[in-house]
N, C-alpha and C positions, 0 to 999 in steps of 0.2 A: 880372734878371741871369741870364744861362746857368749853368749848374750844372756843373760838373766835376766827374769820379767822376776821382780823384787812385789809387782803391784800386788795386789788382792785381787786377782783375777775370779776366783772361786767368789769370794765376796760379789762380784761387777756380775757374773755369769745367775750369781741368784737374787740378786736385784733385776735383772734383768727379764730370768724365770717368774717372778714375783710379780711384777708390774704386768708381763703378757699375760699369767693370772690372774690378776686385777682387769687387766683390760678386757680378756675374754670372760670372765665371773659380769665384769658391769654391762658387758654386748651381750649377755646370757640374759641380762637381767631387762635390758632395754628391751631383748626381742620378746620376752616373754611379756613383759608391760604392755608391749606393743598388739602381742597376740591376747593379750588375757583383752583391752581395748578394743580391738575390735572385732572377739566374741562377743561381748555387752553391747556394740554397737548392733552388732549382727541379730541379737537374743534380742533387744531393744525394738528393734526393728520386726522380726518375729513377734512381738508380743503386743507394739502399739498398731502390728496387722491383723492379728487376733483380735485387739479388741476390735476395731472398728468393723471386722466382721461380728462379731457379738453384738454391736449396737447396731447395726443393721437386722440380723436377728430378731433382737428386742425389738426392736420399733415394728419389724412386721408380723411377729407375736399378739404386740400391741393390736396392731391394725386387725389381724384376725380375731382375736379379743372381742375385738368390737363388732366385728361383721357376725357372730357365735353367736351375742347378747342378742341385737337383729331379728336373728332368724328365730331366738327363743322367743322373742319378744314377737314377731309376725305366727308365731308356730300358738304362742298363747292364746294371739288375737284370731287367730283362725280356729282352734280347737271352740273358742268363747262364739265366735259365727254358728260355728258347726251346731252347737248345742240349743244356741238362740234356734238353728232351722230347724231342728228336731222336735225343739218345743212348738215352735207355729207348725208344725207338719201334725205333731199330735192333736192339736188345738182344730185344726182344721179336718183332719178325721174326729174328732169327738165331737164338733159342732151338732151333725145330725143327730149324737146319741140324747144329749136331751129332750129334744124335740119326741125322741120318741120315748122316752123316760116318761113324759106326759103325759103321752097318748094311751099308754101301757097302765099308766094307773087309772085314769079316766074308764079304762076296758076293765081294769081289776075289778074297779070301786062298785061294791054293787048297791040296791036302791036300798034308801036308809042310812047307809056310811055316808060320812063326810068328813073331809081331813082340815085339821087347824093350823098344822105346821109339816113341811117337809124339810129333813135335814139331809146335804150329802156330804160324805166325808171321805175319798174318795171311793171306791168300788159299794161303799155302802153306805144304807139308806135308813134315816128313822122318820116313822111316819107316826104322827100324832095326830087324833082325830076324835069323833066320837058315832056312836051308833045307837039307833034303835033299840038293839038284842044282842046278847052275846052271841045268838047261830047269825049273826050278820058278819060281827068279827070273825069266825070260823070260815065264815063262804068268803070271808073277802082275803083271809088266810088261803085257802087252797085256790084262790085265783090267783095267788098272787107265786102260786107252785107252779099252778099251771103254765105260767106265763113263759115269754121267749125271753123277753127281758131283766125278768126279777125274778130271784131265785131264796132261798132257805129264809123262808122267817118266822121270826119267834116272836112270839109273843111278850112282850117284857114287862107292860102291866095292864089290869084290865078292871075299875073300877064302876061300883054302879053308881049311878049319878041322882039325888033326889030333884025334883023339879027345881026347890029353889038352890040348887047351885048350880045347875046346868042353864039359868035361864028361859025356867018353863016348861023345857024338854025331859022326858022319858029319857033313861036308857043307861050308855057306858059311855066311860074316855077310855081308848084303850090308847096304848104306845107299839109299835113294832118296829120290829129293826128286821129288815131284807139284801139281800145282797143284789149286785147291777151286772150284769152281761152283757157282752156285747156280742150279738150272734155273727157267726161267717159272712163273708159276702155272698153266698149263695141261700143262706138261710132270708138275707133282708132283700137278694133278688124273689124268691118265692115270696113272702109277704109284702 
């Protein structure tokens, strides 16, 4: 006699289908937890390597930071040297020009002038004084054209003086103002 399967076989065969669906769905799901895990480990790993290169970076960022400042700071202090030796370099070339600023006026000043005050400010000179005559001021004006040392002056005032306010004396207070030169070194080798 033929045999009849009466079960629910169709039922058993999609239960069956269903469950290795579920089991392959939830192994789909494991592996992919598994992979997406350890991408973030891997990406984790990548990123806490980055940083730590990045703070190595920084820190010798840092360091050269400070080696920059340094050298701004040695490059300040040396530019602030440099200008100090420039000054004593000038200082010690103009040493001898007063010396002969004196000498110069001493040779200008002719008999009867005499000076009260001399002012320098730098390249120029006001000389206050008084004189005998006004052709004294004049002579002692074009000596002072003449000269190697002192150059264009004017006259800026030029009063006559009565005995009693000059103390006694005849004559003028004049004021001039002269400019200072300083001749080549072959001009102060000849003189």
């Amino acid at each position: 006699m033929p045999r009849i399967n009466l079960l629910p076989w169709r039922e058993e065969l999609r239960e069956l289908r269903r469950n290795q669906f579920y089991m392959a769905m939830a192994g789909a799901i494991g592996a992919a937890a598994v992979a997406v895990f350890l991408g973030v480990l891997v990406m984790n790993s990548i990123i806490s390597h980055q940083n730590s290169r990045n703070q190595v970076l920084t820190e010798e960022m840092k360091l050269l930071d400070r080696k920059i400042e340094e050298i701004k700071d040695l490059e300040a202090k040396k530019d602030r040297l440099v200008a100090r030796m420039q000054i004593i370099e000038q200082l010690q070339q103009s040493r001898p020009e007063v010396v002969h600023l004196f000498e110069e006026l001493v040779r200008t000043l002719p008999d009867g002038v005499y000076l009260t005050q001399v002012r320098q400010s730098g390249n120029s000179l006001r000389l206050e004084g008084g004189a005998e005559s006004n052709t004294r001021v004049s002579a002692f004006m074009r000596n002072i054209d003449g000269s190697d040392w002192l150059t264009s002056p004017d006259l800026e005032i030029v009063e006559v003086m009565k005995p009693d306010q000059n103390r006694g004396i005849d004559g003028s207070r004049f004021a001039i103002t002269a400019g200072q030169l300083a001749p080549t070194a072959s001009e102060e080798d000849e003189s």
